[in-house]
Backbone as ProteinMPNN parsed JSONL, in Angstrom:
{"seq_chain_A": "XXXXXXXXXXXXXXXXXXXXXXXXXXXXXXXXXXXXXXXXXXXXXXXXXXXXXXXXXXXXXXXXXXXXXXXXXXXXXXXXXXXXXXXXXXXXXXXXXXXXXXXXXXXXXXXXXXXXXXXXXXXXXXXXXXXXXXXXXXXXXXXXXXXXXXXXXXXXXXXXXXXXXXXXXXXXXXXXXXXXXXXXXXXXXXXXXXXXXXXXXXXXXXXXXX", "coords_chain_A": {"N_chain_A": [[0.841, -1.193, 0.0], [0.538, 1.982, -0.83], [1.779, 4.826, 0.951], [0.631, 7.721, 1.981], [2.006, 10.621, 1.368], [4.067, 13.294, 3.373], [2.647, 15.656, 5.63], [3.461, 19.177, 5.285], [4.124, 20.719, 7.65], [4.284, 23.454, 8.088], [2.965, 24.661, 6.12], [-0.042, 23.721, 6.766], [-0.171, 24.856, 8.944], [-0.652, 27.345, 8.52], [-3.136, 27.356, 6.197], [-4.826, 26.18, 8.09], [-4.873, 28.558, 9.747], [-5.967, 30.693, 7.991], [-8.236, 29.73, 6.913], [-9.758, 29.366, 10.235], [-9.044, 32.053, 10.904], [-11.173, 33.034, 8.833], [-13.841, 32.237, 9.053], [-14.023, 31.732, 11.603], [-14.239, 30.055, 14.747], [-16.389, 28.395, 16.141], [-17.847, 28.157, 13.153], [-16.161, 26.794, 11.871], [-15.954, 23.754, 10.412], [-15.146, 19.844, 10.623], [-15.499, 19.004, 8.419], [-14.749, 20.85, 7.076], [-12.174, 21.71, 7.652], [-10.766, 19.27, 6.419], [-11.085, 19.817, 3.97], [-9.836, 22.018, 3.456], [-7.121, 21.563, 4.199], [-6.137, 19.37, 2.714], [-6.448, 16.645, 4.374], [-7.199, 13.844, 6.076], [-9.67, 13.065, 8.612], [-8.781, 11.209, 10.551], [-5.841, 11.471, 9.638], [-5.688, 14.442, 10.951], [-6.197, 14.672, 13.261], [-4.406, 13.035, 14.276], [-1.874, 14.37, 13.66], [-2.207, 16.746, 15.041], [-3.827, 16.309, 17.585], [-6.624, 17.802, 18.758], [-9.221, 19.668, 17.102], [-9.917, 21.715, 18.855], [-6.994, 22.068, 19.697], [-5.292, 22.346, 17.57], [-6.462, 25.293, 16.741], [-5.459, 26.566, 18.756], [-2.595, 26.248, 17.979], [-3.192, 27.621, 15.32], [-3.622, 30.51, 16.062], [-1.534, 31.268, 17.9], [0.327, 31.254, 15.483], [-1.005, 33.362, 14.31], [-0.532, 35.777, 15.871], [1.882, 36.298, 15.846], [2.787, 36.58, 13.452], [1.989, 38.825, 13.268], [3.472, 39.639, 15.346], [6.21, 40.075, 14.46], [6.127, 41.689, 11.435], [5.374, 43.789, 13.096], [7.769, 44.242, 14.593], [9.792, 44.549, 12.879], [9.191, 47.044, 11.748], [9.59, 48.709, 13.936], [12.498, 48.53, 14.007], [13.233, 49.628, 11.562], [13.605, 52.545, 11.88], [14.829, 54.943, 14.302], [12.84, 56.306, 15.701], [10.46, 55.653, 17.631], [7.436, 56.437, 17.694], [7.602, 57.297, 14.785], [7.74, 54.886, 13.983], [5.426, 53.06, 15.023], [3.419, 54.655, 13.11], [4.243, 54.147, 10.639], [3.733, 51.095, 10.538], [1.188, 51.245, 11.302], [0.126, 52.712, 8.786], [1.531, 50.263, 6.88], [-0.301, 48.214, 7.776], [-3.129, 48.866, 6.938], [-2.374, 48.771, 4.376], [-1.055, 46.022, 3.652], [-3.488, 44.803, 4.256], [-5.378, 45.625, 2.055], [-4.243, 44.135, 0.238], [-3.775, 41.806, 0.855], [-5.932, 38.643, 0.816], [-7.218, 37.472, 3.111], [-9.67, 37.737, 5.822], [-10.063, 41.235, 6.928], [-11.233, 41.451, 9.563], [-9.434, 41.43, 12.503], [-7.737, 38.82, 13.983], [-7.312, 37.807, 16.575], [-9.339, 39.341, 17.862], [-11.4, 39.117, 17.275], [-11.911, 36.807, 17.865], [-11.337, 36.593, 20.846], [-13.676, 37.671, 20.716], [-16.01, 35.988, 19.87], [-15.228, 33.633, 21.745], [-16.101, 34.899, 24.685], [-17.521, 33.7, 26.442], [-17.765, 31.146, 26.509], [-15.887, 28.452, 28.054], [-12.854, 27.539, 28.437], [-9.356, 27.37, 26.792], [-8.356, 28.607, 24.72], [-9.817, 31.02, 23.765], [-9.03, 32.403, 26.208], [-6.725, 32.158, 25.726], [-6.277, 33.975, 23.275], [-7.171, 36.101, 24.369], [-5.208, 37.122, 26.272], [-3.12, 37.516, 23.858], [-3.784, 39.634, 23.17], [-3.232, 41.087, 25.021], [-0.342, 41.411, 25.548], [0.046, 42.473, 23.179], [-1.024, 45.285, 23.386], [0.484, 45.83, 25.721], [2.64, 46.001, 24.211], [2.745, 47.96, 22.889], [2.679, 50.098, 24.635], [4.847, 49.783, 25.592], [6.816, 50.384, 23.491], [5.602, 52.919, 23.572], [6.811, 54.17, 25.601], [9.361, 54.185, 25.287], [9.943, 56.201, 23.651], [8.801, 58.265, 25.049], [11.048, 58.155, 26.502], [13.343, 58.692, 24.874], [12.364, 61.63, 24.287], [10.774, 62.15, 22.758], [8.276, 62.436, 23.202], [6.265, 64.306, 25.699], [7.447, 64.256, 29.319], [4.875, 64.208, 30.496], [3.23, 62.219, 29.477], [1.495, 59.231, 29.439], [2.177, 56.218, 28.629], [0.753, 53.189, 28.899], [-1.825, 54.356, 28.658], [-2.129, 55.929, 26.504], [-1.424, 53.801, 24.861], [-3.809, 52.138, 25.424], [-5.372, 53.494, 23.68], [-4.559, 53.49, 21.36], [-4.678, 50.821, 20.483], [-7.724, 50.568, 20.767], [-8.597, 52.074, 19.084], [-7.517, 50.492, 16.343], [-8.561, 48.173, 16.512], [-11.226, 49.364, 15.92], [-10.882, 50.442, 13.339], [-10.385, 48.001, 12.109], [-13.197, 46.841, 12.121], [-13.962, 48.867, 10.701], [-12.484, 48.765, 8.01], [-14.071, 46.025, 7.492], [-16.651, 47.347, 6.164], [-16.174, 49.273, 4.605], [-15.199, 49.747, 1.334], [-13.819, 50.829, -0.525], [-10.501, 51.622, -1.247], [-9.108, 53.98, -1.699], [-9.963, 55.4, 0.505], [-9.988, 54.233, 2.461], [-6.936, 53.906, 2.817], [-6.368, 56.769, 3.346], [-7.926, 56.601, 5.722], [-5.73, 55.78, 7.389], [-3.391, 56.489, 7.177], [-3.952, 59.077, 8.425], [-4.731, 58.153, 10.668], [-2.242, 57.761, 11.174], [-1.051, 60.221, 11.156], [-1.641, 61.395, 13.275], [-0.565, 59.77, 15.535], [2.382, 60.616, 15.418], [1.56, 63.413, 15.571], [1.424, 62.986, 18.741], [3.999, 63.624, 18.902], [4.742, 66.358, 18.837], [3.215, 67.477, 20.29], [4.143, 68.505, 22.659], [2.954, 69.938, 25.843], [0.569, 70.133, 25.126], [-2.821, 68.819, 23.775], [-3.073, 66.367, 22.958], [-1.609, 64.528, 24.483], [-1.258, 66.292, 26.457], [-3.837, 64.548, 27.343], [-3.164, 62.307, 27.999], [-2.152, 62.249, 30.185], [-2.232, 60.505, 33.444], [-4.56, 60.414, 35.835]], "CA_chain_A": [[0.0, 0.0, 0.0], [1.266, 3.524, -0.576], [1.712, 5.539, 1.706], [0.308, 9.378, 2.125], [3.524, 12.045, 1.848], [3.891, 13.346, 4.788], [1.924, 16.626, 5.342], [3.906, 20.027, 5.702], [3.261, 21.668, 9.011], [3.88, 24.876, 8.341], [1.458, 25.034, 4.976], [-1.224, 22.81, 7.199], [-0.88, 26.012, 9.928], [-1.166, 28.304, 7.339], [-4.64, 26.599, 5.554], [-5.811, 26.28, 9.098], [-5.429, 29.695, 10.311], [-6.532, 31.627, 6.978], [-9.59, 29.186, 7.653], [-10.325, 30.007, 10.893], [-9.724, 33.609, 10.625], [-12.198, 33.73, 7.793], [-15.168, 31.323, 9.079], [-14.538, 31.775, 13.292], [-13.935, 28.578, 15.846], [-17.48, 27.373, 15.863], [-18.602, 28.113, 12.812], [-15.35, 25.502, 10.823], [-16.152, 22.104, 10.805], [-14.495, 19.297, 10.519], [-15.454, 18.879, 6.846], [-13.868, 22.571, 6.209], [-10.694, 21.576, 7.421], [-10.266, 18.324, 5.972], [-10.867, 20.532, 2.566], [-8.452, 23.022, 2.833], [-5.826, 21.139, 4.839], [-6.074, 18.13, 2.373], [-6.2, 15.764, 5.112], [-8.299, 12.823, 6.801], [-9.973, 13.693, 10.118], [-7.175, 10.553, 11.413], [-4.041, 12.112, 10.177], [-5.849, 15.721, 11.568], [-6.111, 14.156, 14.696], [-2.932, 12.678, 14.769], [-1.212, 15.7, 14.081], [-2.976, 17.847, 16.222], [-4.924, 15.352, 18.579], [-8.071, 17.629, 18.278], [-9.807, 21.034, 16.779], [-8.742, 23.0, 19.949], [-5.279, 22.047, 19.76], [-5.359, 23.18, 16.302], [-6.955, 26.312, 16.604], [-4.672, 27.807, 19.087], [-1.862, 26.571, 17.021], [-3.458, 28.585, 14.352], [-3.964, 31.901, 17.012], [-0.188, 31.791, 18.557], [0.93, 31.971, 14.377], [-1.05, 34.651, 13.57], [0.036, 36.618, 16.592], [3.312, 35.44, 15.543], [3.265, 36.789, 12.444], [1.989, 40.247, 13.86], [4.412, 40.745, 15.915], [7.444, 39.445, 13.327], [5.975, 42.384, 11.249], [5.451, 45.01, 13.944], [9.081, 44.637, 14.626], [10.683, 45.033, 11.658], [8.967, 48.522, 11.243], [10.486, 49.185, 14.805], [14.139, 47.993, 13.942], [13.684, 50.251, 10.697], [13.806, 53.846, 12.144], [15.078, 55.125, 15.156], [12.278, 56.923, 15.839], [9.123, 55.022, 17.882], [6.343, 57.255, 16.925], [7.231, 56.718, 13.11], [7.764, 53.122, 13.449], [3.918, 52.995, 14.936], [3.033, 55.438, 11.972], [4.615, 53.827, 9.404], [3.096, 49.97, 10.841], [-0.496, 51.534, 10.799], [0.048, 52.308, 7.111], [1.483, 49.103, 6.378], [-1.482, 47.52, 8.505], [-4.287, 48.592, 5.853], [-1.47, 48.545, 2.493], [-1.328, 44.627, 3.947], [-5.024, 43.92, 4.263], [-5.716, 45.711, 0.971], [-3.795, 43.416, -0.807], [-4.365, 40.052, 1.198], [-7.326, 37.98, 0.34], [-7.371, 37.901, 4.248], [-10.73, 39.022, 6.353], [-9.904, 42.54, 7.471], [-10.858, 41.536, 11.37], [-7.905, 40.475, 13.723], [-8.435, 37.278, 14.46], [-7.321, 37.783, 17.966], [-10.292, 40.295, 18.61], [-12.642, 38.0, 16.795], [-11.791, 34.853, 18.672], [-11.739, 36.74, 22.477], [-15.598, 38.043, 21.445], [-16.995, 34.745, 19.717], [-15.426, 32.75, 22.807], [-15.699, 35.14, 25.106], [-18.085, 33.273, 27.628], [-16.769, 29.895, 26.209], [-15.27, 28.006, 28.718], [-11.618, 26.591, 27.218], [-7.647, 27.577, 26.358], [-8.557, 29.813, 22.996], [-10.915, 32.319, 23.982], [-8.075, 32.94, 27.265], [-5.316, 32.506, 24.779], [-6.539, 35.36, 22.163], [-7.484, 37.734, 25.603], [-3.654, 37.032, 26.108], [-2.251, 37.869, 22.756], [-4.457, 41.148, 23.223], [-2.849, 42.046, 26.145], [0.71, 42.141, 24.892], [-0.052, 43.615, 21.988], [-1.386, 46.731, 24.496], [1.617, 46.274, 26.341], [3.929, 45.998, 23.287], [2.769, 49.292, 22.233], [2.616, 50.856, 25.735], [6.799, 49.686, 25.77], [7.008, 51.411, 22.553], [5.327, 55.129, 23.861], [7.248, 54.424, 27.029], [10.959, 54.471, 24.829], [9.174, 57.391, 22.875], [9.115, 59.303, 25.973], [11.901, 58.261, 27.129], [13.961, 59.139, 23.872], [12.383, 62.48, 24.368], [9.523, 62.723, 21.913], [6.94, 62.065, 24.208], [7.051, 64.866, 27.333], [6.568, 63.124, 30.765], [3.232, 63.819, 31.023], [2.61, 61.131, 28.759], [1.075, 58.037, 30.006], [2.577, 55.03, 27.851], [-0.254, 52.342, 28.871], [-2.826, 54.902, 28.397], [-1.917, 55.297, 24.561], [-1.324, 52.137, 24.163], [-5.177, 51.318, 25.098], [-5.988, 54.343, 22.904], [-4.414, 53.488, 19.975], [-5.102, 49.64, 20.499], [-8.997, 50.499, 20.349], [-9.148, 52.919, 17.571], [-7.33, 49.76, 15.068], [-9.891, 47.747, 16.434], [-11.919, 50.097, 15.053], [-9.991, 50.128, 12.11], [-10.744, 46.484, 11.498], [-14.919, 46.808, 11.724], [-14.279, 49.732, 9.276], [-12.164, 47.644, 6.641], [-14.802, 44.749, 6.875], [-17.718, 47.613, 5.57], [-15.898, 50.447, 3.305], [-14.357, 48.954, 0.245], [-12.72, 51.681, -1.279], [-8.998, 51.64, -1.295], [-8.379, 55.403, -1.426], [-10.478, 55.899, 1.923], [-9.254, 53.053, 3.827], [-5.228, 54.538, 2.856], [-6.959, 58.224, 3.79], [-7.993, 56.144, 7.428], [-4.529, 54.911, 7.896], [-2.748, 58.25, 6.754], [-5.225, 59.877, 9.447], [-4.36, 57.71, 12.361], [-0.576, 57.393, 11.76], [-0.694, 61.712, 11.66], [-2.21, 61.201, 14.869], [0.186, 58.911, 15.969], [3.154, 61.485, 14.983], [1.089, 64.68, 16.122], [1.728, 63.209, 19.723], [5.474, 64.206, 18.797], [4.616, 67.553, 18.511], [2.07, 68.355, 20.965], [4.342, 69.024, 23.855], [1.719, 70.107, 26.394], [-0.504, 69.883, 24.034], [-4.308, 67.816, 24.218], [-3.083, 64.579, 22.653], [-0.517, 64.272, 25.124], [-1.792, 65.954, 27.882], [-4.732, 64.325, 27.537], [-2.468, 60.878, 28.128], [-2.139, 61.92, 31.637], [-2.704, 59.96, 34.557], [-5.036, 61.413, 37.065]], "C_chain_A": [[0.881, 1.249, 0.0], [1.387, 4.223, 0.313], [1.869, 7.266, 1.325], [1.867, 9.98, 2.521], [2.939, 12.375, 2.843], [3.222, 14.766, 4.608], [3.373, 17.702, 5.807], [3.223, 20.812, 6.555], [2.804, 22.834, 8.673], [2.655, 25.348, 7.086], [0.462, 24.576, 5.916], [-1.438, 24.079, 7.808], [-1.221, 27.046, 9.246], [-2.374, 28.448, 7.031], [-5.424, 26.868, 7.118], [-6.196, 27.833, 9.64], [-6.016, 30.738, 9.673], [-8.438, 30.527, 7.443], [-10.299, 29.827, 8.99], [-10.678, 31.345, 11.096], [-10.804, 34.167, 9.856], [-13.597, 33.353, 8.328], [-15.19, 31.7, 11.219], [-14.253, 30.076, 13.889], [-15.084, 27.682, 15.587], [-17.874, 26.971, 14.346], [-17.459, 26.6, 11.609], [-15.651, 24.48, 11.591], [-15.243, 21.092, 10.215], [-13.946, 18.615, 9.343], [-14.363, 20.141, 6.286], [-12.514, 22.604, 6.149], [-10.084, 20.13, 6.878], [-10.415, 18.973, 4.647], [-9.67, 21.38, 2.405], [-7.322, 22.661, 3.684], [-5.332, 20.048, 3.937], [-5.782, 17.209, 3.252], [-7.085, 15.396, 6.109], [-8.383, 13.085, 8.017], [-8.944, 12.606, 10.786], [-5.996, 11.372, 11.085], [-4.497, 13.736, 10.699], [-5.694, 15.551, 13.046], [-4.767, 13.625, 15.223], [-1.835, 13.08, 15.037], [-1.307, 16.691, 15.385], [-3.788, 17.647, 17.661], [-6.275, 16.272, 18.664], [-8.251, 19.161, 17.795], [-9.348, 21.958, 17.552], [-7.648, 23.299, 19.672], [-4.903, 23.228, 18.1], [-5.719, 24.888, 15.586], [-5.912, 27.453, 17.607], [-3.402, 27.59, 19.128], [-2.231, 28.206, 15.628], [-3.604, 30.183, 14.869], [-2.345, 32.07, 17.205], [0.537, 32.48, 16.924], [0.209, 32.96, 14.038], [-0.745, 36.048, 14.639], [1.623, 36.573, 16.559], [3.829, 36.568, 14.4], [3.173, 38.434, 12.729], [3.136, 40.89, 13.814], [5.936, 40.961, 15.11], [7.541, 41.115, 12.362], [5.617, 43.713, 11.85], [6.806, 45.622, 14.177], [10.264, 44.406, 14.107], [10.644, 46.548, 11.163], [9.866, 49.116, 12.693], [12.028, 49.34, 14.492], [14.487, 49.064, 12.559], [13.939, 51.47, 11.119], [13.887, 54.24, 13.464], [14.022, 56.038, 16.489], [10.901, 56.1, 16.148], [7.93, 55.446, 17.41], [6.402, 56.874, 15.494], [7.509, 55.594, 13.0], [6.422, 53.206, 13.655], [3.297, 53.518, 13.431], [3.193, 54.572, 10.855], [3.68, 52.063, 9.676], [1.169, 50.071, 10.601], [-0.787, 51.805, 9.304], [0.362, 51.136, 6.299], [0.357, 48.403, 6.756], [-2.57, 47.313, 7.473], [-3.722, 48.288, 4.273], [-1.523, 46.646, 2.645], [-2.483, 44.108, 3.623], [-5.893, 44.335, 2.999], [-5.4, 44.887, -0.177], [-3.94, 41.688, -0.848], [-5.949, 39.485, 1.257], [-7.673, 37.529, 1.704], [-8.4, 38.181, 4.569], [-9.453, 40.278, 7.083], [-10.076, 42.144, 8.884], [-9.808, 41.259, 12.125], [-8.633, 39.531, 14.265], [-8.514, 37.062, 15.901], [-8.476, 38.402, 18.521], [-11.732, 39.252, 18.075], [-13.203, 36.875, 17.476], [-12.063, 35.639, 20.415], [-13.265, 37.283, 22.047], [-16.337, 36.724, 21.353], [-16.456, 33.79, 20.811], [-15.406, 33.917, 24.292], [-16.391, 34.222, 26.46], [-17.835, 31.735, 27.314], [-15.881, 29.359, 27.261], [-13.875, 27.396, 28.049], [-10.552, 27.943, 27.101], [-8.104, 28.693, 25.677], [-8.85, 30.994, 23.492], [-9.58, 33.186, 24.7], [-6.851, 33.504, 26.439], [-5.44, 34.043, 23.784], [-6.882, 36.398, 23.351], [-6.008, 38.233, 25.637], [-2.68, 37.53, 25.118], [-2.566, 39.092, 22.498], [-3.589, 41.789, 24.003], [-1.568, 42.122, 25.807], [0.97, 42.271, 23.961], [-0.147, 44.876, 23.065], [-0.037, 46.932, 25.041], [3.243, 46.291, 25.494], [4.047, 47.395, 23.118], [2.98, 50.014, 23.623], [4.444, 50.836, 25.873], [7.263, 50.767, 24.671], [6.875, 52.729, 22.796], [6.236, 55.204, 25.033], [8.837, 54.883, 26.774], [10.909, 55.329, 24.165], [9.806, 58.271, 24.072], [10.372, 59.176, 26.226], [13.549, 58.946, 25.907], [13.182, 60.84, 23.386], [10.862, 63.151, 23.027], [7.951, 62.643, 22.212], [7.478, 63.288, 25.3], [6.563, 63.888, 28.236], [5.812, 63.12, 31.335], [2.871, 63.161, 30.541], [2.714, 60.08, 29.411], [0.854, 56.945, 28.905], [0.995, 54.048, 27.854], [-1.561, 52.995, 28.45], [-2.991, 55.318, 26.717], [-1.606, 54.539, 24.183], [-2.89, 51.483, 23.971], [-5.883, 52.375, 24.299], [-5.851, 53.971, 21.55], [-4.699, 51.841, 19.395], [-6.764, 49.961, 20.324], [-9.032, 51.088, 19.222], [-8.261, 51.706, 16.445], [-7.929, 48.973, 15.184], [-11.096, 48.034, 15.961], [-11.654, 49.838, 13.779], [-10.192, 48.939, 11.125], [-12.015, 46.232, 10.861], [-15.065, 47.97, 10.161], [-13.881, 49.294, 8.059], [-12.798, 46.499, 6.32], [-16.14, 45.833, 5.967], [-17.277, 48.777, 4.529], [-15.075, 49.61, 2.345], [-13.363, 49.795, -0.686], [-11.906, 51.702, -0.865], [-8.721, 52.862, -0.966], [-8.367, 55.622, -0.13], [-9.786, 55.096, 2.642], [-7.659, 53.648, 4.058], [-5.455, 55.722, 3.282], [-6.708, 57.866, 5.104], [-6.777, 56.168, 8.271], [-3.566, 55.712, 7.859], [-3.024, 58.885, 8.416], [-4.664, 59.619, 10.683], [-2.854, 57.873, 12.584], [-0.386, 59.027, 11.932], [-1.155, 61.577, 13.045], [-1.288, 60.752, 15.676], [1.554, 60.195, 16.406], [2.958, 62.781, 15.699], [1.599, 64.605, 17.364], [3.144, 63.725, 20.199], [5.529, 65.337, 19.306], [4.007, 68.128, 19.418], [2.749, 68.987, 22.184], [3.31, 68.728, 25.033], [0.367, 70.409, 25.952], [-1.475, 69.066, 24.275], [-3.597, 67.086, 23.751], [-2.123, 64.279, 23.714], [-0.208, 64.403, 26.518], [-3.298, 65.372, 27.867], [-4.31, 62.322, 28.145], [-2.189, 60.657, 29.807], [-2.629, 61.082, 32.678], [-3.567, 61.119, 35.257], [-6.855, 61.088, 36.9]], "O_chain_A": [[1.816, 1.429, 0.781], [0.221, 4.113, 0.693], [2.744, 7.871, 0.705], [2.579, 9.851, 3.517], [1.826, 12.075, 3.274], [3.189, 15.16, 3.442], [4.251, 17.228, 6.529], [2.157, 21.41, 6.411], [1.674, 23.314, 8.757], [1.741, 26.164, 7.201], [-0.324, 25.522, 5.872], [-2.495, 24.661, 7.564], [-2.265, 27.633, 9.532], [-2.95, 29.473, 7.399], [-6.4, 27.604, 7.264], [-7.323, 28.262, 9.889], [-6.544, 31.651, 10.308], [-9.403, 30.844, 8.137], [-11.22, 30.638, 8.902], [-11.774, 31.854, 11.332], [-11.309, 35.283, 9.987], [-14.52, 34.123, 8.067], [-16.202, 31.85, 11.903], [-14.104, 29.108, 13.144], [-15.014, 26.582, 15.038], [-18.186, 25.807, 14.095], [-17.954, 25.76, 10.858], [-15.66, 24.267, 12.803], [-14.539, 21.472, 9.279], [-12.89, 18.034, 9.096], [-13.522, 20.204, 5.389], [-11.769, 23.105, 5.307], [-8.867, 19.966, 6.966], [-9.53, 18.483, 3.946], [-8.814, 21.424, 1.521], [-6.507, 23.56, 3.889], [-4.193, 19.647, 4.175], [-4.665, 16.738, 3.036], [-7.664, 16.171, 6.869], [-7.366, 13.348, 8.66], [-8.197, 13.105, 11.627], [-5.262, 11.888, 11.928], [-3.484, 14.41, 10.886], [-5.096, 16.303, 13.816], [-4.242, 13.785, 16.325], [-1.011, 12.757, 15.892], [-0.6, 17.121, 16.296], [-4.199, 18.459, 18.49], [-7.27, 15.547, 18.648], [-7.343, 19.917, 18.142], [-8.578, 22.859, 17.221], [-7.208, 24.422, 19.424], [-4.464, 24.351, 17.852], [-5.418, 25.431, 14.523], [-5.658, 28.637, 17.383], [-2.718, 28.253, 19.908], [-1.67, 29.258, 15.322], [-3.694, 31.047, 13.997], [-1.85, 33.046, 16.641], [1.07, 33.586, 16.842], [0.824, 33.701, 13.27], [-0.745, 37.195, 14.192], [2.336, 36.914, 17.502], [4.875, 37.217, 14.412], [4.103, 39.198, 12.467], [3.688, 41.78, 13.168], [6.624, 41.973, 15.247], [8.586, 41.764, 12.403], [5.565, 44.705, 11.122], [7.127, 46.807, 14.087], [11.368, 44.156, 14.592], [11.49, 47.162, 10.513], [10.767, 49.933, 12.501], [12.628, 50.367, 14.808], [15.657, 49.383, 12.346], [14.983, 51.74, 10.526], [12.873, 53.884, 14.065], [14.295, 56.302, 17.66], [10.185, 55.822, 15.186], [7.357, 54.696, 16.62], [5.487, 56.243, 14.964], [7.567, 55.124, 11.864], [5.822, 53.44, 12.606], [2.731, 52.702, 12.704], [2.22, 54.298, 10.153], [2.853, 51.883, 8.783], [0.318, 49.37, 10.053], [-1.708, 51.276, 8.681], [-0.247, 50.878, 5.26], [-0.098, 47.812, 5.777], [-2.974, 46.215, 7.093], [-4.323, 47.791, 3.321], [-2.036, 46.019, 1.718], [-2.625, 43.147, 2.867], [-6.919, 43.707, 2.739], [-5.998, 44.854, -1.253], [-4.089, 40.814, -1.702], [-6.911, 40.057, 1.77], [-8.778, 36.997, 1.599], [-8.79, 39.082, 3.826], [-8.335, 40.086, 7.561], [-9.114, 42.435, 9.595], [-9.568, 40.084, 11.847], [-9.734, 39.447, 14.808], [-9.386, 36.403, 16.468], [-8.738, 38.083, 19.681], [-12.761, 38.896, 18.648], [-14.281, 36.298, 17.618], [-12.972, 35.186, 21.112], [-14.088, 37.347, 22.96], [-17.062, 36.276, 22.242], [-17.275, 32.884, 20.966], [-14.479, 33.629, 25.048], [-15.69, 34.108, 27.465], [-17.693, 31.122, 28.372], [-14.862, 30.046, 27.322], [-14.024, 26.728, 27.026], [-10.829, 29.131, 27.263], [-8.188, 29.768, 26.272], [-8.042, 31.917, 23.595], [-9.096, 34.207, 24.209], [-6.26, 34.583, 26.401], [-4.622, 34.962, 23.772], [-6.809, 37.595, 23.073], [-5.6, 39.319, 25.224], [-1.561, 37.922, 25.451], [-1.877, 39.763, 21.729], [-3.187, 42.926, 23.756], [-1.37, 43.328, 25.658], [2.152, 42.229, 23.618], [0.919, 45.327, 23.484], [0.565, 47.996, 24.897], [4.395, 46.48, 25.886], [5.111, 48.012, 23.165], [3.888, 50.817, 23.408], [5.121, 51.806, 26.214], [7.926, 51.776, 24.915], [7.665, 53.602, 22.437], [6.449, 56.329, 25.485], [9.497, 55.596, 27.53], [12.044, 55.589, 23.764], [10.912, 58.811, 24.098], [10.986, 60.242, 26.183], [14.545, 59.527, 26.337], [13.407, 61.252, 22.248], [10.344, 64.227, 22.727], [6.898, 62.765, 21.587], [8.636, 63.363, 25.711], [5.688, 63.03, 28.117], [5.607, 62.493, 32.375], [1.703, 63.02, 30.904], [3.762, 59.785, 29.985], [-0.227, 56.722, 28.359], [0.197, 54.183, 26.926], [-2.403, 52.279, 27.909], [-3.899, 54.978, 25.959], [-1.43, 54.431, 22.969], [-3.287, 50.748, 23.066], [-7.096, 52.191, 24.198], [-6.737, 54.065, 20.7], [-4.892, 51.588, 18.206], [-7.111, 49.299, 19.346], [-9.577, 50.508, 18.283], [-8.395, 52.189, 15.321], [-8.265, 48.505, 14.096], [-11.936, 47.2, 15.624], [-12.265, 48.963, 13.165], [-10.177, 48.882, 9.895], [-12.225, 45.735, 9.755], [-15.774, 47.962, 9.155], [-14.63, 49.339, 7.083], [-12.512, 45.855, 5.31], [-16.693, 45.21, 5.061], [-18.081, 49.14, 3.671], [-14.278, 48.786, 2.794], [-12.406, 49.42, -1.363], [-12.068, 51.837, 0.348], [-8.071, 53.018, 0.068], [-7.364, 55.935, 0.511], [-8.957, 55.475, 3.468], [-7.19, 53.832, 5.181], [-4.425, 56.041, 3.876], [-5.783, 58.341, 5.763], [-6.711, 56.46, 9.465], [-2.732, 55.543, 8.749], [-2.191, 59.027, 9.311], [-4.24, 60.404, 11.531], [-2.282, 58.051, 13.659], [0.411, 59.33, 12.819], [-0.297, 61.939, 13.85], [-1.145, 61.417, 16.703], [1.653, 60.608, 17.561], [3.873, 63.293, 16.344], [2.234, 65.597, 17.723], [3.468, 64.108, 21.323], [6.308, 65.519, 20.242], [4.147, 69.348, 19.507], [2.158, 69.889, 22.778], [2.861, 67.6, 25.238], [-0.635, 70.86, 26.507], [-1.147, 68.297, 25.178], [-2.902, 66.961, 24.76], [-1.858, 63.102, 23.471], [0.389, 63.728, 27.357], [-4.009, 66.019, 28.636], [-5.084, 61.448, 28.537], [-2.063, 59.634, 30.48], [-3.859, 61.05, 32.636], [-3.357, 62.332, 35.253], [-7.653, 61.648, 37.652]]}, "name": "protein", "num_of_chains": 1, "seq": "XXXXXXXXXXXXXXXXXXXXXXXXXXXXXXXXXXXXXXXXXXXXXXXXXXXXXXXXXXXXXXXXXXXXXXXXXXXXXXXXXXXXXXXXXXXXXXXXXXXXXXXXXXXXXXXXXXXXXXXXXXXXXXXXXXXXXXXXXXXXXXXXXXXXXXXXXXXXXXXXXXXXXXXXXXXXXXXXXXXXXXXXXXXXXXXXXXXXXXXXXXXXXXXXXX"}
């Protein structure tokens, strides 16, 4: 008897997590991924021992891949503020071009499990939270490299600018135009930048503690 080549992992995590990101936890079945994984619910199982396991394989790589691409825009310019800036424009130039849903899968997966008992749901709350605190490290070496004053409150623009690309996401699943969406992303990263500038300024003192 022949025997089945062996499967490649990293394409299988691939297939699986463009899957789930597109369809959600509950709604893929076991038919969906034996289609686009090419492979029998035994060797899925055997790999993976079950759907869970599999799914937050498929969550750690796409927070994986995030952050891989978050900090490469860091490592390019010495300057924190325009690494954010420049990452929020790559963010929608990315999702304009990938056949991708537009939501973050991480924000997708902590609402559809959020009362879900189980690993996933916890795991994607988790990959939320240092994201927040990736970026909060980022405004915190901002300030501290002097383009931030020290009334700025790092964690507090971090959960500012972490909700408004959450935003960001619901708005790229319902506007379809290209120009606007690169307009959006323009918009936020001046924003981003402005806090350079503001001194004592509202975006910046408005970052205050108190």
């Amino acid at each position: 008897m022949t025997r089945a080549a062996p499967y490649d992992r990293d394409k299988t995590l691939d297939r699986a997590m463009q899957l789930f990101w597109s369809k959600g936890y509950h709604a893929t079945s076991l038919k969906d991924l034996e289609a686009a994984l090419d492979m029998r619910p035994g060797s899925i199982y055997a790999a993976f021992k079950s759907k869970d396991t599999l799914f937050r394989l498929a969550l750690e790589r796409y927070h994986a891949r995030m952050a891989e691409v978050f900090e490469e825009k860091l490592a390019e310019t010495e300057s924190p503020l325009q690494a954010l800036a420049d990452w929020l424009r790559l963010h929608v130039e990315r999702r304009l071009r990938d056949p991708a849903p537009p939501a973050c899968m991480l924000a997708k997966t902590s609402l559809e499990l959020a009362d879900v008992p189980g690993e996933a749901g916890a795991e994607a709350r988790a990959y939320l939270r240092r994201v927040g605190e990736r970026f909060a490290e980022v405004f915190a070496l901002a300030r501290a490299r002097g383009e931030l004053p020290d009334s700025a409150d790092p964690e507090r623009l971090a959960r500012l600018l972490q909700a408004k690309i959450m935003g960001l996401t619901v708005f790229l699943q319902r506007e379809t135009d290209p120009e606007v969406l690169l307009m959006l992303a323009d918009d936020m990263a001046r924003e981003v930048l402005a806090l350079g500038h503001a001194g004592t300024g509202a975006p910046a003192e408005h970052a205050r503690q108190g």
